[in-house]
N, C-alpha and C positions, 0 to 999 in steps of 0.2 A: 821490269817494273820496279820503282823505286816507292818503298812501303816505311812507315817509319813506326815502333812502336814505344810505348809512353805506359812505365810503371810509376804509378805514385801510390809508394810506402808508407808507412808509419815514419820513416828517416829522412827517406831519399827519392828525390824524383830523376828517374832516370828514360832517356833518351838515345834511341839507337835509332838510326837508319842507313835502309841498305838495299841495294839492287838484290830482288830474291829472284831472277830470273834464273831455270835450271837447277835450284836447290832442292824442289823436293822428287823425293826417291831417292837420294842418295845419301851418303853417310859419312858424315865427317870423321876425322881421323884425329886420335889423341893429339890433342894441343892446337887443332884446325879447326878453323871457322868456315865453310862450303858456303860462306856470303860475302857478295862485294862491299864491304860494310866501308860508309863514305863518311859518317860521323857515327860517334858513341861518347856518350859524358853522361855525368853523375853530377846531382846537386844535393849537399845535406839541409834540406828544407825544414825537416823537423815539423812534420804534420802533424804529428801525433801529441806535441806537448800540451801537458793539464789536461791532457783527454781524459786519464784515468779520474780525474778530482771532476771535471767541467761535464764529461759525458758528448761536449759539442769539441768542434773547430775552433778553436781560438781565431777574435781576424786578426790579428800577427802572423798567425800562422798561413792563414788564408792566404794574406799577400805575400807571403815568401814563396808559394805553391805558383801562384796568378802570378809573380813577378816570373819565375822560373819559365813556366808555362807560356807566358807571351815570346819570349826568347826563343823558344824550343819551338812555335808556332811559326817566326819568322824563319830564323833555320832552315825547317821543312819547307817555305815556300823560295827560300835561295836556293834551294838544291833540286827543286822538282820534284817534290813526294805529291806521289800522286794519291795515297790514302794513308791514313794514320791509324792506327790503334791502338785505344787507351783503356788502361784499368785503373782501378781504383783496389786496394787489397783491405787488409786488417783492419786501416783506420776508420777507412770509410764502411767498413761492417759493422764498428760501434759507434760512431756519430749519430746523433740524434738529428745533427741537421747536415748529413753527407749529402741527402738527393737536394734541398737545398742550394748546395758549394757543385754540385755538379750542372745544376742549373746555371749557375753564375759562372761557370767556365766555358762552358760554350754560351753565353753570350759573351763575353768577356774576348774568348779566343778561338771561337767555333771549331773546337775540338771536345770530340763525345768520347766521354769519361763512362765507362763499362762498369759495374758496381760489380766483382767477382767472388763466388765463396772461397772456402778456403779447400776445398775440393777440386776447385777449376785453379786456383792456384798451384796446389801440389800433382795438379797433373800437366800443366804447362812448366813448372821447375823440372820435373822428371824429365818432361818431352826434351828439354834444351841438352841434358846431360846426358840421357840416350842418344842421340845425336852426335857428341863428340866422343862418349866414352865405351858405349853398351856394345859397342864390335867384339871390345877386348876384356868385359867386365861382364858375364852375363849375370850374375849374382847381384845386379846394380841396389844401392840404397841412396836412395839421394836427401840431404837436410839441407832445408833453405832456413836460416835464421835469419827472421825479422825485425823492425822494430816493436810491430803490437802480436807476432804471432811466428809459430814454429811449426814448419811443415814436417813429415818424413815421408819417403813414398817409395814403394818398391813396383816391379812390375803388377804384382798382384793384386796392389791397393795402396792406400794414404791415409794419414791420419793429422789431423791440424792440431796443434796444442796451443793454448790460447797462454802463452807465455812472450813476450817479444823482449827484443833486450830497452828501446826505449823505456814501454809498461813498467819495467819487471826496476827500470834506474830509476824511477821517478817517481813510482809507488814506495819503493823501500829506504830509497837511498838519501841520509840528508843531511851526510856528515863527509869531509874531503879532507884526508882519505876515510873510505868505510872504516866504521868501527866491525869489531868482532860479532857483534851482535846483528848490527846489518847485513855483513858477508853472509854470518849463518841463518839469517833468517832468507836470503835470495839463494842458496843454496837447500833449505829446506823446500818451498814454495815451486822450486824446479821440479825439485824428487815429487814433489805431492802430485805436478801437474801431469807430469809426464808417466807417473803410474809407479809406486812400487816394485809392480810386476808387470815391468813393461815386454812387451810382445810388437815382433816388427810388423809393420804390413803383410796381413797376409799368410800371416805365421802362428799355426796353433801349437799349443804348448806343447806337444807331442814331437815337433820337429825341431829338430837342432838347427842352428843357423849354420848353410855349408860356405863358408868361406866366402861372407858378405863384405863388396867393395864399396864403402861412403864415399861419396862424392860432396861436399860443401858451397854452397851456393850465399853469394850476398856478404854484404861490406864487412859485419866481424871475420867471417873467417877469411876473405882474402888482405883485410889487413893485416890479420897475424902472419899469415904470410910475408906479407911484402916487410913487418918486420925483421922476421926470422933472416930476409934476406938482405934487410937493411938499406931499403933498394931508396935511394933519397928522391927519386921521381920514380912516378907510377908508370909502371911497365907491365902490362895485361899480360903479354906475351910469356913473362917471366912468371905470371903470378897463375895461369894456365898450366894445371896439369901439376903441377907443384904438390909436396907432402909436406905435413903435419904431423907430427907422431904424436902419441900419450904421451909421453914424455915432456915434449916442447908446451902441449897446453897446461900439464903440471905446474912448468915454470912458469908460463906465463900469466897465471892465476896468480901467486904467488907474486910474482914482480906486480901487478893490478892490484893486488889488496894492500899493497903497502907503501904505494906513491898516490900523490896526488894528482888531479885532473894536470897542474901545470907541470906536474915533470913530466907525466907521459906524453902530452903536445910536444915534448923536447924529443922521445925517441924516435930515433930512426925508423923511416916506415910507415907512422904510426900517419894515416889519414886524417886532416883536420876535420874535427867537429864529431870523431867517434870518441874522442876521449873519456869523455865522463861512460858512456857506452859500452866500450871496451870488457871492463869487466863482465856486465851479465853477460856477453854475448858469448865470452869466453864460457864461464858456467856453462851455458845453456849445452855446449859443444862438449864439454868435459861429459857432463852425465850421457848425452846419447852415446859416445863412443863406449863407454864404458856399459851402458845397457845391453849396447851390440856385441861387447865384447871387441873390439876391434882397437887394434894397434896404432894404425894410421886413418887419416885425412886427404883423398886426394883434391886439390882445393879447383875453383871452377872460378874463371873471372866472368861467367855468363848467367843465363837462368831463365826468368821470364818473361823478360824482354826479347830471350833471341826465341824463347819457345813461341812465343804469341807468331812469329814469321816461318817454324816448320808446319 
C-alpha cells in the first residue's frame, strides 16, 4: 500500500511517500529505513513568519504552504498514493486562523490537514527513532527541534517546550550578525524555557540518568551535520545515524554568532533558507545536551513524517 505523509512545521513542509507494505512489526536497523520509500523532499516554506507579532498566517505565507502543497498533491497522484496523512504542528497550534487555512487546503488540495498537540507530536518523533535506533539504545531520548517548538521524549513520557528556532530568530533577533545582547538574551529565554532544573522525561530527581542516548531529529540538527561533514549535496544516508559532539556545537555556536546570515549561505553544508535559523536552533541543542549531561548527538534524517507510517 502506498501511503504518503505531509508534516507542515513552523519552517518546513515535508513529504514523504512510501510503500509501507510488511513494515510493521518489525524493526529497523541503525542507519535503515524498513520502507520502500519512492519519494521524500523538504520545502522551507517558512509558515510560521510574524506569527509571534500577527498571532495569524501571513497570506505570503499561506501561499508558499498551498503553493508547496499542490505540488506534493500532484506527486502523490503520479505515484499512486493511495492515502495521505497530514499534520499540522506548532504553527498551527498558535494561529488564530489555523482551522481557517486548513479549511482552504483541502478545498484548495483535498488533503486533510490533522491539527496535532505537541504530545502526539513528541510521540510520533519518538516512534520514528525507536524504530531505527531503540534495538541498540534502550536508554532512548529523543529532541525534535522545531521552528515554533521543542519536543524531548523518553520512553516513559515527553515534554513540549514552546521554544522553536523560527519563534525564538524573529522574536529576538534584529541585528546581522546578532549583537551580544541578542545572543544572550536567546540564550537566557532557552534556559528560562526549558527549566532551570530541568528533569528528563519520566525522571524524578531521585534518579540519576543511566547512560541516556539523544537522538536529534529535524533540519538544525541535521544540517549541522551535513556541515560538519561538508557534504556539498544532501546525502540523508550520510546524515543518518551520524554524531555531533559537545564540542562541535561549542564551535558551532561561536562560528553562528559571529557571521552573518550571507557568510553562512556560503558554508559548506549549510541548507538553504536555515541560515538566519541556524543559530537558535543550535542553542536550543547546546542547552538540552548539556541538561542531560551527554557528550554526543546521534543525528536522525527522519522523525514525524516516517513516525505517522509505523
Amino acid at each position: 500500500m502506498k501511503i504518503a505523509s505531509i508534516d507542515l512545521g513552523t519552517n518546513t513542509a515535508l513529504l514523504l511517500i512510501a510503500d509501507v507494505s510488511g513494515i510493521h512489526g518489525t524493526q529497523g536497523k541503525h542507519g535503515g529505513l524498513p520502507l520502500h520509500v519512492l519519494h521524500d523532499e523538504a520545502r522551507i516554506t517558512r509558515l510560521g513568519e510574524k506569527l509571534h507579532e500577527t498571532k495569524k498566517f501571513i497570506p505570503e505565507a499561506r501561499e508558499r504552504v498551498l503553493s508547496a502543497l499542490l505540488d506534493y498533491r500532484k506527486k502523490c497522484d503520479e505515484l499512486g498514493v493511495e492515502k495521505i496523512l497530514a499534520v499540522g504542528t506548532a504553527a498551527f497550534r498558535k494561529a488564530q486562523n489555523a482551522q481557517g487555512f486548513v479549511d482552504d487546503i483541502k478545498n484548495k488540495t483535498d488533503i486533510e490537514v490533522r491539527i496535532i498537540s505537541g504530545d502526539e507530536e513528541a510521540r510520533l518523533s519518538y516512534l520514528s527513532a525507536e524504530h531505527d535506533f531503540g534495538a541498540q539504545h534502550p536508554d532512548l531520548y529523543v529532541l525534535d527541534i522545531g521552528g515554533g517548538s521543542t519536543e524531548i521524549i523518553s520512553k516513559e513520557g515527553g515534554v513540549s517546550f514552546d521554544v522553536g528556532a523560527v519563534i525564538l530568530t524573529e522574536s529576538l533577533v534584529k541585528h546581522d550578525p546578532v549583537t551580544e545582547e541578542e545572543f544572550l538574551e536567546m540564550k537566557n529565554k532557552i534556559e528560562k524555557i526549558v527549566g532551570a532544573q530541568f528533569i528528563a522525561p519520566g525522571r524524578d530527581q531521585s534518579r540519576p540518568y543511566e547512560n541516556p542516548t539523544l537522538i536529534g531529529l529535524a533540519g538544525s540538527v541535521t544540517t549541522l551535520s551535513a556541515i560538519k561533514q561538508s557534504l556539498k549535496e544532501w546525502d540523508g544516508s550520510k546524515v543518518q545515524g551520524s554524531l555531533l559532539t559537545i564540542q562541535d556545537i561549542d564551535g558551532f555556536v561561536e562560528l553562528f554568532r559571529k557571521t552573518k546570515n550571507e557568510e553562512r549561505r556560503t558554508i559548506v553544508g549549510m541548507v538553504k533558507g536555515r541560515e538566519d535559523t541556524i543559530l537558535a536552533g543550535t542553542l536550543i541543542l547546546q542547552c538540552i545536551m548539556k541538561k542531560l549531561a551527554v557528550s554526543e548527538v546521534i543525528v536522525s534524517d527522519r522523525g514525524l513524517r516516517c513516525g505517522l507510517l509505523y
